[in-house]
N, C-alpha and C positions, 0 to 999 in steps of 0.2 A: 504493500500500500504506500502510495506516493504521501509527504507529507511534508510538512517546514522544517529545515534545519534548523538545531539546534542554535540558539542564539548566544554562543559560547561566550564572546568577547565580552557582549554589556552584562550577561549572568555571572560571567568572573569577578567584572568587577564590583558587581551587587557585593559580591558572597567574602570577596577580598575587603569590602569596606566593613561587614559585617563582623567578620573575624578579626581586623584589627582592632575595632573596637571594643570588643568581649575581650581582648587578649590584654590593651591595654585597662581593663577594668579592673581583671581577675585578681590581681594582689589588694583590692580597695579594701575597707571594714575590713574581715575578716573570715575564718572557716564557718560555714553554718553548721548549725549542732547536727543536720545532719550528716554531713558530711566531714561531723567529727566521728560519727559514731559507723561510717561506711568503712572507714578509715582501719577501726578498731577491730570491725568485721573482717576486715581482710585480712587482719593478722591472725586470725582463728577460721582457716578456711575451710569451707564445708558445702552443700548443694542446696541449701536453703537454711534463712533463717526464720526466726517467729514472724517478722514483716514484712520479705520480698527475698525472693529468690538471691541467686549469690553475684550475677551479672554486675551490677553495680559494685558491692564491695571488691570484687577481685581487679575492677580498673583500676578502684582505689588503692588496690596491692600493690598496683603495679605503677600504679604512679610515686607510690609513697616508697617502694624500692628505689625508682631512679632518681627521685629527689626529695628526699627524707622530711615533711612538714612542709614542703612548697608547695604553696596557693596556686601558681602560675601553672605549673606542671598539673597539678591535680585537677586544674579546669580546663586541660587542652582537650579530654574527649569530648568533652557537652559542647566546645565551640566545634570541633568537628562533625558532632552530632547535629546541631544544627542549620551547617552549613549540607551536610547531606540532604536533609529534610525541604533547603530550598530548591538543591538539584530537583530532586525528587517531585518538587511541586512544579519544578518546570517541566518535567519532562511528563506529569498529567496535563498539562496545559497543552503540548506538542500535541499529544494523545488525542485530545479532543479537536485540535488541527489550529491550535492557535498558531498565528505567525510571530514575527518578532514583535510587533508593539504588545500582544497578550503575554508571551513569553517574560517580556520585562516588566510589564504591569505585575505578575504572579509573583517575581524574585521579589522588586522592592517593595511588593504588600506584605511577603509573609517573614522577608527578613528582618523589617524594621516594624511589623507588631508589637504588642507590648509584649503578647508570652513567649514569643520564641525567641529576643534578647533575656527576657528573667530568666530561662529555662537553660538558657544557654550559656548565663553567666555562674552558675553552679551544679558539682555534679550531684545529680538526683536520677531517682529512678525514674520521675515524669520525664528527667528531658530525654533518655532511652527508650521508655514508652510511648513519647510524641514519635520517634527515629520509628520505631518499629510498625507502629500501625500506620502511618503513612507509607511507610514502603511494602507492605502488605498489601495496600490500597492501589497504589500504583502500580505494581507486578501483578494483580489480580486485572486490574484498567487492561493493564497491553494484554495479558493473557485474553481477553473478551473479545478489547475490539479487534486487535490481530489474529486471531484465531488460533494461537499458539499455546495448545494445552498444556507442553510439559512445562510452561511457566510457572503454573500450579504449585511443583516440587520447590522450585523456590522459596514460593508462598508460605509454603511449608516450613524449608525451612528456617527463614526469618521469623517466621510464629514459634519457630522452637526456640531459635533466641532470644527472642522477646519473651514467652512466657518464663524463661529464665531468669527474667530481668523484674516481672509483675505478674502477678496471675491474670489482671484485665484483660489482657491478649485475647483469652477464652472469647471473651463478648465481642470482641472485634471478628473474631472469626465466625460467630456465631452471626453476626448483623449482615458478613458477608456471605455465608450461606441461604437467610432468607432472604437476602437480595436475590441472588441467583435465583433461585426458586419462586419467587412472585415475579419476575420479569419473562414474561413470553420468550423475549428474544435469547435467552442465554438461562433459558430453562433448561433447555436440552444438553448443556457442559455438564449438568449432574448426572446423566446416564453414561459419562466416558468416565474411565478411571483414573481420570489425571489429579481433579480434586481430593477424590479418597486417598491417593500416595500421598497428596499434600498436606493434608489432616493426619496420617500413621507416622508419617516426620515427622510433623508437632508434638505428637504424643509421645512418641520414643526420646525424643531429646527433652520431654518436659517428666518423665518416670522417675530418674534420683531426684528430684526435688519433691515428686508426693511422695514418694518414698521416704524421703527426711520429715515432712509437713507429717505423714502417719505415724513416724516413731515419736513424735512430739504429741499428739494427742491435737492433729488441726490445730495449732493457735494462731494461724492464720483466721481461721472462723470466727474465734472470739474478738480478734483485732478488728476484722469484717461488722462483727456485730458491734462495736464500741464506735464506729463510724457510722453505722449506719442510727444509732443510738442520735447521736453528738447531729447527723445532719437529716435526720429522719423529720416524719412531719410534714402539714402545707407549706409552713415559715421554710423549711429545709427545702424543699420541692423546689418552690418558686425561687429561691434563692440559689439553686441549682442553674435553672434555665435561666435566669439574668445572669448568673458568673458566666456561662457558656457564652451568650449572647457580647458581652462586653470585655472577654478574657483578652481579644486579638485586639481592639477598641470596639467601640459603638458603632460605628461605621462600615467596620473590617464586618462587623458580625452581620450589618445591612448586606452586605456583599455577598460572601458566601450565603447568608440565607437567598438569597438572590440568584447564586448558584444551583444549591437545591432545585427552585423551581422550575430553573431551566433543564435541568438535567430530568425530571419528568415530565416535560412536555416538549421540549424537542426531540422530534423522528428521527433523525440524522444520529444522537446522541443516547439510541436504545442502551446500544449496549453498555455502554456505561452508567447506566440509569442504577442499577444495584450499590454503587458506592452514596447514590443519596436515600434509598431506602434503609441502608446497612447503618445509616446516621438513625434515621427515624427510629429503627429498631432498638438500636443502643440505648438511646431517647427516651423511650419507654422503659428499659430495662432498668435502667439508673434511676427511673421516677417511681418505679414500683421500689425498686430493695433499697433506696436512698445512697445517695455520691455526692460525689463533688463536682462541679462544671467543669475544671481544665480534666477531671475522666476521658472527657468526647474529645480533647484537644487533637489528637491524635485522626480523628474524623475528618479535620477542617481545611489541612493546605490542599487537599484535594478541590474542596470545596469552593475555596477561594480561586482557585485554577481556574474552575467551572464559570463563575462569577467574572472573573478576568477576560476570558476567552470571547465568551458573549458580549462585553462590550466592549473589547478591541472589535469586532465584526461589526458594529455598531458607529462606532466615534472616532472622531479625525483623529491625529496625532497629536494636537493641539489641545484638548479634549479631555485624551488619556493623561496626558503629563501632567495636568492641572489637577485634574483624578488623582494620580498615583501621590504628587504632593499632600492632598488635603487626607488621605486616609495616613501616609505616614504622620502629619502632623495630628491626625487624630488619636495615637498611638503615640508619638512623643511626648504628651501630656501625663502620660501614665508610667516615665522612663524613672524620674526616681523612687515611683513605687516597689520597682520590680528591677532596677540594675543601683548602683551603687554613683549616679548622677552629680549627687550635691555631697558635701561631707557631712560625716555620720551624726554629729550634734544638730546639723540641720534638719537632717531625714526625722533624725528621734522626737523634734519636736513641732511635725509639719502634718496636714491632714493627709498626707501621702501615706507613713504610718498607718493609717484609720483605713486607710484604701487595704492596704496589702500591708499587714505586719509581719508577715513571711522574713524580711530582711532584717526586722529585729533583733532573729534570731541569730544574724552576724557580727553582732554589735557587745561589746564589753566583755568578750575572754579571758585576753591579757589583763584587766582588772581582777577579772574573778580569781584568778589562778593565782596571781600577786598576792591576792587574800588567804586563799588557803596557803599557800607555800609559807605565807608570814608565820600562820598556823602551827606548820611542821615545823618550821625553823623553833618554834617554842617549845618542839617538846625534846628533852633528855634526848641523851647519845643511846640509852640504854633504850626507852622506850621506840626512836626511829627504829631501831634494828629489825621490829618486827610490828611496828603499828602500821594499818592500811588506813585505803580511804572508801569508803562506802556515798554515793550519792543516790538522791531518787532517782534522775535522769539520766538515758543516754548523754545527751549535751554537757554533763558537767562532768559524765567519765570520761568523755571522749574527751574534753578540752585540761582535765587533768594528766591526760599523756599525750597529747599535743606537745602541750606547753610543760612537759615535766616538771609536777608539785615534788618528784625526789620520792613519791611511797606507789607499792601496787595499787593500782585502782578496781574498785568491786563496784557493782550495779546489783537491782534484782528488775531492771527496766528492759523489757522487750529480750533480746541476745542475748544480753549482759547475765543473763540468769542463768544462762548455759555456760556461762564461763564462771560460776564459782562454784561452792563458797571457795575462803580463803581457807590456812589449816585453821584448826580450831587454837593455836596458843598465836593465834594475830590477833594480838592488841596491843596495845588500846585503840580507837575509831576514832577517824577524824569523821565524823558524819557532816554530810552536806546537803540540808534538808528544807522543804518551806512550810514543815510543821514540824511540831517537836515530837523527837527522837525517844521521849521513854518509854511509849507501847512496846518498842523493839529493842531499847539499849539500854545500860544501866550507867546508874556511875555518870551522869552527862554534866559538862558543865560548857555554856553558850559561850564563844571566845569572837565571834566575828557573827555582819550582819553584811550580804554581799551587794556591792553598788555599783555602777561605772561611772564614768568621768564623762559620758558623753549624753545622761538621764536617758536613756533608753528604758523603756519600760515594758522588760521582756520575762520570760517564765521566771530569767535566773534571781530579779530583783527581789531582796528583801528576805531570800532566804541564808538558812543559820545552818553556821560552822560551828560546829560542837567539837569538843573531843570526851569521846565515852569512854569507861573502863573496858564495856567489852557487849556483846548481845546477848538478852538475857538468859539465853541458854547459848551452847553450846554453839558454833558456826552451821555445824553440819544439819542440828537440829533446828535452827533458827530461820534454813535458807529460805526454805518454800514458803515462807508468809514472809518473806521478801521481796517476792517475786511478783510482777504485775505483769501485766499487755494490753498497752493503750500506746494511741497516734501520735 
């Protein structure tokens, strides 16, 4: 099938200004707690944890091998990740037969979005899960309208990867199946066997991790149910479908919904009609068992392709370029929500904050750690030898061997719980808590209240550094009512 070449030059330099940007960002604020606790994961490697597969922690291995607590390094896959993601949406653009003006409407809409800079300025398993499901979407795209089944096996195995990475994969692949299957035109791809190799890939490379997930007792499920708890509800629903709607900006979201449309009612554009139902599907599915909006993120550069493509066929060049301005700057408005824009005392005390407190989470480490380490530095030669540090959270173990406070660090948060207890004659506790410590320890006495210098008001503020005698039994016997799984 004859179609538009690729629009190399101006998508390069989309994707080159993209990634310098992210690149120069990466060292700004500081690690997110998650990506303290990715970190931590990689040093205890395995095929899944309580909260997502191992894909994430193990880049973090591998980043944290070649340069040991570098920020920079540790964010180069998420910027590669989502420079892939705008390849990727250009070449559904191509798909659907856009020329160059749709082509580079698609790059500089989905590059300079609001979520695919936040997503891409840290590693998470969302900005892997954007990566994944959109090229799943796209390799399924060409497999349709080109008629090239063994694409499928691809599909495949990219769904294997991805479900490695988060178990949501399942629902993207499920939303692309009842695509396929309600659209006339590429109803009949389910009677050849190229889709089922594509699904037994999935499954074989997604097996050591239910494998892991069943010797744990699911705690995935409970994690599941603790979100669905926290965003469950009307209030949760509809707050669901305006994050979706407003994630890319308000505009970007008019756009791709704009997509959608057209991708069911244009003839020409059958066959690709299943990547807008396989949205709808999802849609549904997140509004029954409750989510979170960037969930579907992963749905959408497709979408905006769709949305792009139709009106380059539409409007002059004059047109699109005034277009493609007002939707990035619709999206710029929303850049130090979600990348690290203005400095950190600014952010902490800006309605930007209130937007997306996500970045909070980047904010006051180096303080915190200062605190406790002040901490340790207090106690005896005798007592350092063998006293640890227990916190509630991921975020304060992980930024306790980040930033080494100088003692072993213990959690009973999410992983961390699979990594202890400590032996039973480690004491005394440096506990690092945002209630008090005597349900679980004895012997406490408060030594520290933890702040930063930049008033950020994030999970870590306000809670207390104790040091305890010890727990009040036993380590070994104390653990499991230590032990939580929550988001």
């Amino acid at each position: 099938m004859s179609r538009p070449a690729y629009a190399t030059r101006e998508v390069c330099t989309v994707v080159a200004v993209q990634a310098l940007a992210l690149l120069a960002m990466s060292p700004f604020y500081g690690p997110h707690r998650d990506e303290l606790y990715f970190v931590s994961a990689g040093q205890h490697p395995a095929w899944g944890y309580p909260d997502q597969p191992s894909f994430t922690p193990m880049l973090a291995r591998l980043a944290d091998l070649a340069a040991p607590h570098d920020l920079v390094v540790l964010r180069i896959p998420s910027i590669l990740a989502v420079v892939a993601v705008v390849l990727l949406s250009v070449q559904a653009a191509r798909l659907l037969g856009a020329a160059r003006a749709g082509q580079v409407l698609t790059a500089v809409t989905v590059a300079f979005s609001a979520l695919v800079p936040g997503l891409g300025h840290m590693l998470s398993t969302a900005t892997f899960d954007l990566l994944f499901w959109t090229a799943i979407l796209v390799v399924v795209l060409q497999a349709l309208v080109d008629d090239r089944p063994r694409l499928w096996l691809l599909a495949g195995v990219l769904a294997g990867v991805g479900l490695n990475n988060k178990h949501a994969v399942v629902f993207c692949l499920l939303g692309v199946l009842v695509g396929v299957a309600l659209v006339r035109e590429t109803r009949p791809v389910l009677r050849t066997v190229w889709p089922w190799l594509g699904g037994l890939a999935a499954l074989a490379m997604w097996v050591p991790n239910l494998v892991c997930q069943a010797q744990h007792d699911w705690p995935v499920l409970d994690l599941a149910a603790d979100i669905a708890d926290e965003y469950g509800g009307l209030g949760g629903r509809v707050g669901m479908v305006l994050q979706a709607l407003v994630m890319f900006s308000p505009l970007i979201g008019a756009l791709w919904v704009f997509g959608i449309v057209r991708l069911l009612r244009r003839p020409d554009w059958a066959r690709a009609r299943p990547l807008a139902v396989a949205f709808l599907v999802v849609l549904v599915v997140f509004l029954v068992t409750g989510g979170k909006g960037y969930y579907l993120a992963g749905l959408v550069p497709p979408l905006v392709a769709a949305g792009c493509t139709d009106l380059a066929e539409r409007w002059s060049t004059r047109r699109l370029t005034i277009t493609g301005v007002v939707l990035v700057a619709s999206a710029a408005v929303a850049y130090p929500a979600v990348v690290p824009a203005v400095p950190a005392s600014t952010f902490a005390g800006s309605f930007w904050a209130d937007v997306n407190d996500v970045q909070l989470d980047s904010i006051g480490w180096p303080d915190y750690t200062d605190q406790v380490r002040s901490v340790v530095d207090g106690l005896s030669p005798e007592q350092r030898r063998t006293a640890v540090i227990f916190t509630g959270n991921y975020g304060e173990a992980g930024s306790m061997s980040w930033y080494d406070v100088g003692l072993p660090v213990y959690s009973g948060h999410n992983g961390y719980r699979f990594w202890g207890p400590p032996a039973d004659d480690a004491l005394p506790v440096v506990v690092v808590l945002q209630r008090s410590p005597d349900p679980w320890f004895e012997g406490c006495e408060l030594r520290a209240r933890l702040r930063n210098s930049d008033d950020a008001d994030n999970e870590e503020v306000g809670a207390g550094v104790w040091v305890c005698d010890g727990p009040r039994r036993s380590w070994s016997e104390a653990w499991a009512a230590l032990g939580h799984y929550d988001a």
